[in-house]
C-alpha positions, 0 to 999 in steps of 0.5 A: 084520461089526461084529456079528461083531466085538463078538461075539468081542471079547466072547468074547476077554474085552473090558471088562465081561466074563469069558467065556472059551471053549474053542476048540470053544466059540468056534467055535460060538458063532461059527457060530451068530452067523454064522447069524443073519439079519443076516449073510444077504444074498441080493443079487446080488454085483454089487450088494454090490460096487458099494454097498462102493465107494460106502460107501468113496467117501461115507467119503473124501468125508466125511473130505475134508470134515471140519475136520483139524487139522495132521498129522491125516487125508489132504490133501485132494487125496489124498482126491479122488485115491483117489475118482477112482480108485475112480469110474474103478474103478467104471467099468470093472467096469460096463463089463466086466460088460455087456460080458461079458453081451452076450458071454453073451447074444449068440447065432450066429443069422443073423437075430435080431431083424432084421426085414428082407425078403430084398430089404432085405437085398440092398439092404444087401449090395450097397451092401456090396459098392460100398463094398468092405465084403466082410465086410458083404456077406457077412453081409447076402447071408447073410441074404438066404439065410435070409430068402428060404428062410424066407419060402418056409417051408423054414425052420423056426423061422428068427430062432432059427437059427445059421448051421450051422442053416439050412445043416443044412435047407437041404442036403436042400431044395437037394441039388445046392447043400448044398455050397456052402451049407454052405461059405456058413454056414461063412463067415457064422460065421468073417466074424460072429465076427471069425475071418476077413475076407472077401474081394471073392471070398468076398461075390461067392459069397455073392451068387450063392449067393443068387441060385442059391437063389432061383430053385432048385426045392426038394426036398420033404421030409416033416414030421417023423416017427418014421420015419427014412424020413420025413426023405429028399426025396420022389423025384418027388414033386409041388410043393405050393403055396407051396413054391417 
């Protein structure tokens, strides 16, 4: 910027110089200083952000401690004040942004990283549920649901899932339970994000539900195909190993 600066106090005729540019000739001039690499900073902005505020913080230090004369420069307590406030600025901009990037990265998937087993998860859920912690409960039981169905490869590409997910494959996998499944994984989602607090009710259907699913015979439905007909559940059709 100090570049920028000179360039035009050179333009608009400082010391030692007669230029003086008509208007198109100015803003030329202007565009193709600002061109120049000097000016191209391919840093993220957050990174420019943060080296300005230490810059200005290494400035009011260094005027802080540099010898002042009466009625020259800021008290010193004053200088310490702003730092402070510029610190405490600093400070809350980091905060917002990791905040705002948990809030970007974060996803609805049931189980994530957690690499549980489903009775782990019903160990959580019912140390939840003696707590009185129904929120909890019906988070882990959640869980436990889509531990379970993974593990009995009903799922697929399960860490990866949101709630409505497993709800969507599980429904032709446990036909007669697709509603209570669907109103299951609805719960997950208002309970997880904070648009609902459970109740000793609503953990308790999650906990049968569970319990329901696991000891359910699933459905089996063809692997996908390009056939529409392909994705309905096989009438009659035999179990095979490691399904149930």
């Amino acid at each position: 910027m100090s570049a920028v600066m000179a360039t035009v106090g050179r333009w608009l005729g400082g010391p030692g110089t007669d230029v003086s540019p008509s208007g198109p000739e100015a803003r030329q001039w202007l565009a193709e200083e600002l061109a120049k690499d000097d000016y191209r900073d391919g840093r993220p902005l957050l990174a420019r952000v943060i080296e300005w505020i230490l810059d200005q913080i290494n400035d009011l230090l260094s005027r802080m401690n540099a010898p002042t004369t009466a009625g020259e420069g800021a008290p010193p307590i004053a200088v310490a004040f702003v730092v402070v406030l510029v610190i405490g600025a600093l400070a809350l901009l980091l905060s917002r942004v990791r905040r705002e990037r948990r809030a970007v990265s974060e996803t609805k998937t049931v189980l994530g990283d957690l690499d549980l087993s489903a009775p782990e998860f019903r160990d959580r859920g019912q140390a939840a549920m003696r707590d009185g912690r129904w929120n909890d409960a019906v988070i882990e039981f959640t869980r436990a649901i889509a531990r379970e169905a993974a593990d009995r490869t009903l799922l697929t590409d399960a860490p990866s899932l949101t709630a409505h997910e497993i709800g969507t494959q599980l429904a032709p996998v446990f036909p007669d339970h697709a509603d209570t499944t669907a109103r299951t994984m609805d719960l997950f989602d208002a309970v997880r994000y904070g648009r609902y607090a459970a109740t000793q009710a609503d953990a308790g259907l999650v906990r049968t539900h569970d319990e329901t699913l696991r000891k359910a015979k699933p459905v089996l439905v063809a692997a996908p195909s390009a056939d529409p007909a392909a994705a309905f559940a096989v009438p009659g059709g035999p179990p095979q190993d490691g399904a149930a």
